[in-house]
C-alpha positions in Angstrom: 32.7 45.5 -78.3 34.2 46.2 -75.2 35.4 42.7 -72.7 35.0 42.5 -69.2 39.0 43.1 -69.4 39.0 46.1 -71.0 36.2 47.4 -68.7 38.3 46.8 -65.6 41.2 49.0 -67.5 39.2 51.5 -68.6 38.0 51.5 -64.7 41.9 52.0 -63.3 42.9 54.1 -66.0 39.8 56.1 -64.8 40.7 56.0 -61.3 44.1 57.2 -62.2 43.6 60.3 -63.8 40.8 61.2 -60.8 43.8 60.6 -58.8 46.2 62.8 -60.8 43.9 65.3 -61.0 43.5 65.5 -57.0 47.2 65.7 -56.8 47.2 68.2 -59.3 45.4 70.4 -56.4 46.4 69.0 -54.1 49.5 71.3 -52.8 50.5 73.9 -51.2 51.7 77.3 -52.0 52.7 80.1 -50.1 52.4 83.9 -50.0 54.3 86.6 -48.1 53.4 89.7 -46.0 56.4 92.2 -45.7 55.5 94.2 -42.7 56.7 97.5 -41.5 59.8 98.4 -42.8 60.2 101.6 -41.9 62.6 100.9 -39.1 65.6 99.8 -41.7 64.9 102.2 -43.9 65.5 105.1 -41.1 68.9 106.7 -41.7 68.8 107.8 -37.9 69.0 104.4 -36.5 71.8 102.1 -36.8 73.0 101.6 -40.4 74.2 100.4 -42.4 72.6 97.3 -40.0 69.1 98.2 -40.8 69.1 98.3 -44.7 71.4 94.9 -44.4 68.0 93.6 -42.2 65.8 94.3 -44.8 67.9 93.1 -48.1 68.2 89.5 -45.7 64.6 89.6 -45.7 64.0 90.1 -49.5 66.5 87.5 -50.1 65.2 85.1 -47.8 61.6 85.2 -50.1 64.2 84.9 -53.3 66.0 81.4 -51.9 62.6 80.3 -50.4 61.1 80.8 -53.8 60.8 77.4 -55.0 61.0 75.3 -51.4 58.1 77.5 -50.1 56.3 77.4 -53.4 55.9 81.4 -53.0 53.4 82.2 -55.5 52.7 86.3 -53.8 54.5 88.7 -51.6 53.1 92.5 -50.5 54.0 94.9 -48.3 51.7 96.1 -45.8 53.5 100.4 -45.8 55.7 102.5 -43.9 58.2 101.2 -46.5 60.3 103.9 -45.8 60.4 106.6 -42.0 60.7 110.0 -43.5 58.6 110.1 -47.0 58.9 113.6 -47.3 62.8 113.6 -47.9 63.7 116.2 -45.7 62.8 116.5 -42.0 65.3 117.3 -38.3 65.5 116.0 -35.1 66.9 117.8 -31.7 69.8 116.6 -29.7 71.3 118.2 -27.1 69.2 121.3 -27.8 70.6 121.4 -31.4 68.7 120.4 -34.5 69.9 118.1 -37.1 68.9 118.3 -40.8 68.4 115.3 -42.5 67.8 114.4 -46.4 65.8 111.2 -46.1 66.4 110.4 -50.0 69.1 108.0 -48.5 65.7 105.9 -47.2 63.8 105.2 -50.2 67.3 104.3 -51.6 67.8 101.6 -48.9 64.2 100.1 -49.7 64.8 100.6 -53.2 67.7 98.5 -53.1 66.4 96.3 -50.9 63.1 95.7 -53.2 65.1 95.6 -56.2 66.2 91.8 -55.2 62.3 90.9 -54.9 61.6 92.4 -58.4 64.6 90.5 -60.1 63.0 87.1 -59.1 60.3 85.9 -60.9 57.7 86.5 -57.6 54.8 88.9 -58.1 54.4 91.5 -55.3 52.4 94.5 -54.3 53.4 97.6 -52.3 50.8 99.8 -49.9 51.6 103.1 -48.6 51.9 103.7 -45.0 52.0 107.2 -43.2 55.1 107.3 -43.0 55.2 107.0 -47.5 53.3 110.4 -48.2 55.7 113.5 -49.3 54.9 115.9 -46.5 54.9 113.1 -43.6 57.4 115.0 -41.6 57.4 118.5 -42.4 58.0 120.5 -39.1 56.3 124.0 -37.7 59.0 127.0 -36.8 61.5 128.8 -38.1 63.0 127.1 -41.6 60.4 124.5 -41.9 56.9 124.8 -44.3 55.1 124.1 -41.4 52.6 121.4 -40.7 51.0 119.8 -43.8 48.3 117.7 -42.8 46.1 116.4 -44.1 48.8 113.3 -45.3 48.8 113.8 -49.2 51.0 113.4 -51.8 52.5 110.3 -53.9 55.8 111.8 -55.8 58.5 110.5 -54.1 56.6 107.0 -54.2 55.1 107.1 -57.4 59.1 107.8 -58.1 60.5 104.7 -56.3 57.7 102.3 -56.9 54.9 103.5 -59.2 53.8 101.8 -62.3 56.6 103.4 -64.3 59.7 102.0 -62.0 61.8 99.3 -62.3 59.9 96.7 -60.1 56.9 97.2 -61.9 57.2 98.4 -65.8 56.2 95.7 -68.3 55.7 93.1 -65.5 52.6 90.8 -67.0 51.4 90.0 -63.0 51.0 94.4 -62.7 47.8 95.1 -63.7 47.5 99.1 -63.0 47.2 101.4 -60.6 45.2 104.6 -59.3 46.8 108.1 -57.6 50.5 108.1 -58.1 50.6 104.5 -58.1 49.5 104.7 -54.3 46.5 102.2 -55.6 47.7 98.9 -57.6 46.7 95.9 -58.1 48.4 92.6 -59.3 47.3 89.2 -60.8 48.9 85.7 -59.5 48.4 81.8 -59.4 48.7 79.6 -56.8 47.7 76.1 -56.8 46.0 76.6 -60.4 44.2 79.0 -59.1 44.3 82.5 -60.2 44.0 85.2 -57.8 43.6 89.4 -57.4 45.5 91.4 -55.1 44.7 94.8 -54.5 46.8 97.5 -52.5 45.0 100.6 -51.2 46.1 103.8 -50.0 46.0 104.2 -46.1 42.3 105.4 -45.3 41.5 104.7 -49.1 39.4 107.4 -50.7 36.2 107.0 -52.1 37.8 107.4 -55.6 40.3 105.0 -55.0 37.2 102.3 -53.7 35.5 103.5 -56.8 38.5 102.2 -58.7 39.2 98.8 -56.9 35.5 98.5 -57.7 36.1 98.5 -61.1 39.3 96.6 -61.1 37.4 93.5 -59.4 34.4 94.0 -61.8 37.0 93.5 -64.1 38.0 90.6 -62.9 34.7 88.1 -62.2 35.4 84.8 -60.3 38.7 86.0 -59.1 38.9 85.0 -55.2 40.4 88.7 -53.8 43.1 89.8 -51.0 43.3 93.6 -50.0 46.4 94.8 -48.4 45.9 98.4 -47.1 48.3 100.2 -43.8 45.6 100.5 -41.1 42.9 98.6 -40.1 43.0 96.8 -37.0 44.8 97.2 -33.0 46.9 94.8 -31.4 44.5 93.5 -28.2 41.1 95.2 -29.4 38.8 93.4 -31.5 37.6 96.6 -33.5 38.9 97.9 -36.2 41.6 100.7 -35.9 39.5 104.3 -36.5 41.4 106.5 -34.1 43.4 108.3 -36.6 41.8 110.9 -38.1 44.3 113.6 -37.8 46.3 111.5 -40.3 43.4 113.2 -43.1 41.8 115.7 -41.3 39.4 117.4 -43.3 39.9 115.0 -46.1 37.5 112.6 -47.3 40.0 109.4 -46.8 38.2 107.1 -45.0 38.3 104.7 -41.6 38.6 101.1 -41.9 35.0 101.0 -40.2 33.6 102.9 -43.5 36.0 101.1 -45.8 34.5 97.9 -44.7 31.0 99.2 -44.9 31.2 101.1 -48.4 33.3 98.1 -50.0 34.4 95.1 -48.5 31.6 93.5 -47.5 29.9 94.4 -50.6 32.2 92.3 -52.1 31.7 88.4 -51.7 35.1 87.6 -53.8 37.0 89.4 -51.2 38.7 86.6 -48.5 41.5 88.4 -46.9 42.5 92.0 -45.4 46.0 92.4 -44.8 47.3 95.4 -42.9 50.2 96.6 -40.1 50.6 100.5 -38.8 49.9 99.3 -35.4 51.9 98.0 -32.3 52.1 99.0 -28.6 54.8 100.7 -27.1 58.0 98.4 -27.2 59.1 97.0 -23.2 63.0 95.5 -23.3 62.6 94.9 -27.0 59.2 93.3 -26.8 56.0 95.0 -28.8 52.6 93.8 -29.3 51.7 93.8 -33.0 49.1 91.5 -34.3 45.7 90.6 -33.9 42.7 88.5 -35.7 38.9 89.5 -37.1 36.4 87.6 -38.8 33.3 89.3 -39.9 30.7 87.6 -42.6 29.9 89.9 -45.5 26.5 90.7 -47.0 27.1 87.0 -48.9 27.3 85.4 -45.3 31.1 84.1 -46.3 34.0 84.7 -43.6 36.5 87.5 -44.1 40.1 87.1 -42.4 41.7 90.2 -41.2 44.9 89.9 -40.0 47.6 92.5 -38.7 51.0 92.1 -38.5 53.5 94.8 -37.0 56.7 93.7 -35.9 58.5 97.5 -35.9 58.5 97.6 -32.1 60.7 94.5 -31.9 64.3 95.1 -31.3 65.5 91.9 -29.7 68.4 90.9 -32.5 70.7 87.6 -33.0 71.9 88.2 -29.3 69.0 88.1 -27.5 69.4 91.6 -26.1 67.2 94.3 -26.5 68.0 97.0 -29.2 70.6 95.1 -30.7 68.2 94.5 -34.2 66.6 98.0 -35.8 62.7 97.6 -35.0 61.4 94.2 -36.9 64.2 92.1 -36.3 63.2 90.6 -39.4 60.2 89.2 -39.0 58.2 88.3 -41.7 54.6 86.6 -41.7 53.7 83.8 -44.4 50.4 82.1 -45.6 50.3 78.7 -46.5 47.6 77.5 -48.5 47.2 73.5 -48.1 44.5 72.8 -50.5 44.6 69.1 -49.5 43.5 69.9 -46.1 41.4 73.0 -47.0 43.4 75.3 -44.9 45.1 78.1 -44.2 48.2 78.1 -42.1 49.5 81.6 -40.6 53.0 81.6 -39.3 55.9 84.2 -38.7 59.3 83.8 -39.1 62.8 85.8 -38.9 65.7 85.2 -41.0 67.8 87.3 -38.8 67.3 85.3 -35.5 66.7 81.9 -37.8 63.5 81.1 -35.2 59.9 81.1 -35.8 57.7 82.8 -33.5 54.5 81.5 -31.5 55.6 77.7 -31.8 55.0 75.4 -28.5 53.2 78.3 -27.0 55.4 80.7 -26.6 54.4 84.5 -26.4 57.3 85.9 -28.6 55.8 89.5 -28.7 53.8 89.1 -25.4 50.7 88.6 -27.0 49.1 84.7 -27.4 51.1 82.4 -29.3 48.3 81.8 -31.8 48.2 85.2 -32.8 51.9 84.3 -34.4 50.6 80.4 -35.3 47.4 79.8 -36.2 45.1 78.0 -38.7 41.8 79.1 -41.0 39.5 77.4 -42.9 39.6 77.8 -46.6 36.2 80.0 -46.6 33.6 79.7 -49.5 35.2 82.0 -51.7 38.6 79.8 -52.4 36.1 77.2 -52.7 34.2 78.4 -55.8 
């Protein structure tokens, strides 16, 4: 027989564990977006400056680790300027042959202190990633290879089979020379899907991150692909097409149509590839969509380009390689149900958009800015 006494215990000890439990969710955890890196990778801009710029930045996520809670981190492509590994440029009426093999080794030595931390990541090819980016027409060259196409050199460097990704349990496959993955993560005891796409994704590679989220029921999902939206427009980024002419790689327009808002699990589109023109150091390079999808829930699209930037520790214009180090972060406060943008250099040690400033020209809020948790990290 239970005593009024051993009610009212029974009614804190109940009250307690409610409590724990809330605090159990109750946190926040953080997730990274690596944009453009293209910029430090280039062996003809200043090195070895650049490749120093980008190993700070992967660093940076390594010490942050635990203080940020960093559950995630991907790259949104253009990892590297010169995918195919041999191209020229013309100086003084003279060309200049270059092996850009030296590149992926930068980023490959620069990812390499990411994939020795315990942090799961993902990695989407830009452009500038395929093998025959920057083949050139005339004498001595193959000529011009369009549409984009081939994987090798990144299927080499950061496929399934390298390094940073063999026998990680987070890496759950991949599609088309690894230019397709997708990874597994928790954050806040709540698991999540990540997939990266191929720039202008296929409809075989749709077919296959199809699959991978049928795979995968319940899973709240974020997409990280190249392209998908302009800096200052608020439609999606579909002028391209030369990039695949006469391919069947499609626009983010048909993307969305054909996939994502078939999806109700997916929450979050991730992306870089565009920026405008770059005025004494300063480029425009991010932007904000929200679109319902056939389940009515909210989809956040978010670009994030920083590769025009060039404003470095000095304050002068081309003193950093283009990105200056800035990297974007998502915090997840599940207390308050919210998700909190914000962008961030460890080269210049400053955050951008804070007490309104324009730090790329463009409104403050596109650098610090708030979203609700939407229905589908609610489920």
């Amino acid at each position: 027989m239970s005593t009024p006494g051993s009610r009212g215990w029974a009614a804190i000890l109940g009250a307690v564990l409610l409590a724990a439990a809330a605090c159990a969710w109750a946190e926040t955890f953080t997730i990274a977006v690596i944009p453009d890196t293209q910029n430090y990778s280039d062996i003809t801009l200043a090195q070895p400056r650049g490749a120093q710029t980008f190993a700070m930045q992967m660093q940076y996520l390594v010490d942050q680790r635990e203080e940020k809670r960093l559950v995630f981190a991907t790259f949104v492509g253009d990892i590297v300027q010169h995918g195919d590994g041999r191209f020229r440029t013309k100086a003084d009426g003279q060309f200049v042959h270059w092996d850009s093999r030296a590149e992926w080794d930068h980023a490959n030595r620069a990812v390499a202190i990411l994939s020795r931390s315990p942090i799961p990541f993902g990695m989407s090819p830009g452009n500038h990633d395929y093998d025959n980016y920057s083949w050139w027409n005339g004498p001595g060259g193959p000529g011009p290879a369009r549409p984009l196409s081939g994987g090798r050199a990144w299927d080499f460097y950061f496929g399934p089979q390298s390094r940073h990704f063999a026998g990680k349990p987070w890496y759950g496959g991949s599609f088309n020379q690894g230019l397709n993955s997708y990874q597994r993560f928790t954050g806040g005891e709540r698991r999540f899907l990540h997939l990266s796409l191929e720039m202008q994704p296929p409809p075989a590679a749709l077919a296959w991150a199809q699959a991978v989220i049928d795979d995968h029921p319940g899973l709240p999902v974020i997409v990280t692909t190249h392209e998908w939206l302009s800096p200052g427009k608020t439609e999606r980024s579909n002028g391209y097409p030369s990039y695949f002419a006469g391919s069947n790689h499609l626009p983010p327009d048909q993307v969305w149509e054909r996939f994502v808002r078939r999806n109700p699990a997916i929450f979050l589109i991730l992306s870089g590839h565009n920026w405008t023109p770059t005025v004494n150091g300063v480029s425009q390079g991010q932007n904000l969509r929200v679109d319902r999808n056939d389940a009515g829930y909210p989809v956040y699209q978010v670009l994030q380009d920083y590769q025009g930037n060039t404003i470095g520790p000095d304050g002068k214009a081309g003193s950093a390689n283009g990105g200056a180090g800035w990297l974007r972060f998502i915090e997840f406060d599940t207390d308050r149900r919210k998700l909190r943008f914000y962008t961030y250099s460890p080269l210049l040690e400053r955050y951008a958009g804070r007490n309104g400033e324009q730090t790329f020209g463009d409104p403050a809020h596109y650098s610090d800015f708030e979203l609700d948790f939407p229905p589908q990290l609610e489920k």
